[in-house]
Steps between C-alpha positions, in 0.01 A plus 500: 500500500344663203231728501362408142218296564393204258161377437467140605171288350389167646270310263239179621418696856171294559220725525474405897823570598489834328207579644629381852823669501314832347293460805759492730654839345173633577476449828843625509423804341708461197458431113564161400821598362617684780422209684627260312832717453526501904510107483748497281771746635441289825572147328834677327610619843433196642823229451390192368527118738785422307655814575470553816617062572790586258562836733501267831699163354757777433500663805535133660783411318683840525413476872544138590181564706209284458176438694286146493184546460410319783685772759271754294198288551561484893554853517266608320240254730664644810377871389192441424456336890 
């Protein structure tokens, strides 16, 4: 990864939800922009839905392995008991 960093500008914010998420850096303790700057390492880091499905049909048909739903269902119903 580099370590040059780039300056990234988001126009038509509404004033509210600038306001809100400026808020919740406050109460965090951080500057908007650090705050906003967390948020978006963590949504890079993060894969995205299509990834990860992509990453499990491929482990299914590398595997041969595959799970209904409905056996997930029942176990998952027998640990919340």
């Amino acid at each position: 990864m580099s370590s040059m960093s780039v300056a990234i500008t988001v126009r038509g914010v509404p004033d509210e939800v600038r306001d809100e998420l400026a808020a919740r850096a406050a109460r965090a303790g951080k500057s908007l922009q650090e705050y906003l700057r967390g948020m978006l390492l963590e949504a890079a880091a993060r894969p995205s839905v299509g990834d990860v499905i992509a990453r499990a049909r491929a482990r299914v048909d590398a595997t041969g392995v595959s799970i209904h739903a409905e056996t997930i269902l029942a176990a998952r119903k027998a640990d919340r008991r």
